[in-house]
C-alpha positions in Angstrom: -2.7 2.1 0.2 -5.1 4.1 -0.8 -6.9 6.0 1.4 -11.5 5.4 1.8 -11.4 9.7 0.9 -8.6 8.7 -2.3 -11.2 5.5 -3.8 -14.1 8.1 -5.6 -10.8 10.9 -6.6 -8.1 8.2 -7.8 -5.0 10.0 -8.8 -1.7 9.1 -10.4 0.9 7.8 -7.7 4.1 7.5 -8.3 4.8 3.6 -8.3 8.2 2.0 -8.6 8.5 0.7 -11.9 11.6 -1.8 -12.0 14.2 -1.9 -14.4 14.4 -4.6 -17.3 17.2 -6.9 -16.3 19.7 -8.8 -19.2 17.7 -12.0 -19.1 14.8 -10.1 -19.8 12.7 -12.2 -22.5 9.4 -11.8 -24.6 6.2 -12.9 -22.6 3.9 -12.4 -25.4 3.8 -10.5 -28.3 4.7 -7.0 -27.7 5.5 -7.2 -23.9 8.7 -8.0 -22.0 9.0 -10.2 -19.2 10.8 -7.6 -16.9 11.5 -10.2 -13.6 13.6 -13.6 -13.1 12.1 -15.7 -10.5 10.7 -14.1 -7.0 13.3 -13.6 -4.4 13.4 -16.4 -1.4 14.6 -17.3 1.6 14.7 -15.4 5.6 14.9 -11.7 3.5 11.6 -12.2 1.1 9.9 -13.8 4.2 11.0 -10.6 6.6 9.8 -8.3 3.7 6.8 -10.1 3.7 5.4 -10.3 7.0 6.5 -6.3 7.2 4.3 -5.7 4.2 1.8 -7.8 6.3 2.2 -6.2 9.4 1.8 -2.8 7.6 -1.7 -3.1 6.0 -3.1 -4.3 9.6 -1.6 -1.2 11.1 -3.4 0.6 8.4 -6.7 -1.1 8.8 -6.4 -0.2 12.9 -6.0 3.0 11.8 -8.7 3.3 9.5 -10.6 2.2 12.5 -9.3 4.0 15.3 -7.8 7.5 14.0 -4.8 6.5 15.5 -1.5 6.7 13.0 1.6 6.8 15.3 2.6 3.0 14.2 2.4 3.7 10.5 4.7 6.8 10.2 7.8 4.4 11.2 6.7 2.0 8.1 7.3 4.2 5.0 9.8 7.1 4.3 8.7 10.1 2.8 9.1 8.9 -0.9 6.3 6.2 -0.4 3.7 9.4 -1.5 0.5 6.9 -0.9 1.6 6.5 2.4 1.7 10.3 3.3 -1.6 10.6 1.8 -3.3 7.9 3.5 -2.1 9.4 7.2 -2.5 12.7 6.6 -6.4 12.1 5.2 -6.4 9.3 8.3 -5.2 12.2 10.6 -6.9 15.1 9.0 -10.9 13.2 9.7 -10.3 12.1 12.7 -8.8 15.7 14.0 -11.9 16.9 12.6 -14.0 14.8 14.3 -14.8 12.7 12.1 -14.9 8.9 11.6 -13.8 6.2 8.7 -16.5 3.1 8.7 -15.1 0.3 6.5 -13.2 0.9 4.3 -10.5 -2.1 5.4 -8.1 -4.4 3.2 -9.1 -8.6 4.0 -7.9 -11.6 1.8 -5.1 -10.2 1.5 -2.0 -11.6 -0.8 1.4 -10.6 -0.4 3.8 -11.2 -3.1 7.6 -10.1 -3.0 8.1 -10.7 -6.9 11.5 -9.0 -7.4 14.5 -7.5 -5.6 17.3 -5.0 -6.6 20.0 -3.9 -5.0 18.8 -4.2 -1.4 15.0 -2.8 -2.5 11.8 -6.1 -3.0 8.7 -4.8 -4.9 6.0 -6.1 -3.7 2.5 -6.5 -4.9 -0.6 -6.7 -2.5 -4.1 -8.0 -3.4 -6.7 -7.1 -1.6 -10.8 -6.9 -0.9 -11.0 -3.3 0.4 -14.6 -3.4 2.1 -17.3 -0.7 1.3 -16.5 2.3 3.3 -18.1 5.7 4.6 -16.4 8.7 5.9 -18.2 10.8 8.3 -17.5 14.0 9.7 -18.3 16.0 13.2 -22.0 15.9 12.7 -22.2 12.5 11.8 -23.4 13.6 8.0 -21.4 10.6 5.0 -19.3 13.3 3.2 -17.9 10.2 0.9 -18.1 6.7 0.5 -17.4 3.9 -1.6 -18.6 0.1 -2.8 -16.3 -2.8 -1.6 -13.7 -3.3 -4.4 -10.7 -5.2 -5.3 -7.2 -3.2 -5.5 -3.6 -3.8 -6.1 -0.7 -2.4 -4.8 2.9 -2.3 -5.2 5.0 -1.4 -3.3 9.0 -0.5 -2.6 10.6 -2.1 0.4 14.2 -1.7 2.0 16.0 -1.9 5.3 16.6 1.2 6.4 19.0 1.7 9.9 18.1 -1.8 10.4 14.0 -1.8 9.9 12.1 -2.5 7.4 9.9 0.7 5.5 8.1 1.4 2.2 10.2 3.2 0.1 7.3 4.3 -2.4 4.2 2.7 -3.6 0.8 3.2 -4.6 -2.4 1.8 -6.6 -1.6 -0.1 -9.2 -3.9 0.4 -12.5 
């Protein structure tokens, strides 16, 4: 997820972009249907409520400064991830503070899995947002938008983390 400092300087993340499979069939004109049907069943469900679970630990974060439960979600190739604690970690070090700035109505979709990796996609309302720093001064802030996400997910020495991820355009 992007983090409140990341909305007003969007950059290119790297976001998993899935294979064409065989079946793969025309859509519409010009674009390829790249997915069979959604993955199901105790595994998509799991995948799910960890995808969940992670964009409320990020919105505690957001509101507390406090990213010891994310790092254990995402492995270093999920580049959003690292970005959004270290700019997390890095204003409220500083003395700064994050108002806002949180993901609600949130949708969860596992839409595709591959050899032990679901992408997932996440729609959300991220709220209007201020960042503050030491002296209380906005350095940055941002109107309440609508994002999307996907993201990479896989069961690494038996727990769930985000493989890689980021914005979608």
């Amino acid at each position: 997820m992007d983090t409140p400092t990341a909305k007003s300087t969007p950059t290119k993340s790297a976001t998993p972009t899935p294979t064409p499979s065989p079946s793969a069939s025309p859509a519409k004109s010009g674009r390829v249907e790249t997915f069979g049907p959604a993955p199901t069943g105790p595994e998509a469900a799991a995948v799910r409520a960890f995808v969940t679970r992670y964009v409320s630990t990020v919105n505690k974060a957001i509101e507390n400064g406090d990213v010891s439960r994310l790092r254990p979600m995402y492995t270093s190739g999920c580049l959003d991830c690292v970005q959004l604690v270290a700019s997390i970690r890095s204003t409220y070090s500083g003395g700064g503070k994050f108002v806002g700035g949180l993901y609600t109505q949130n949708h969860v979709e596992v839409f595709s899995e591959s050899g032990g990796t679901y992408m997932v996609r996440v729609r959300s309302l991220s709220t209007a947002w201020k960042q503050y720093n030491s002296s209380g001064t906005v350095t940055n802030q941002g109107p309440a938008e609508r994002v999307t996400y996907s993201y990479g997910v896989r069961k690494i020495s038996g727990n769930w983390q985000l493989t890689a991820g980021g914005k979608s355009q």
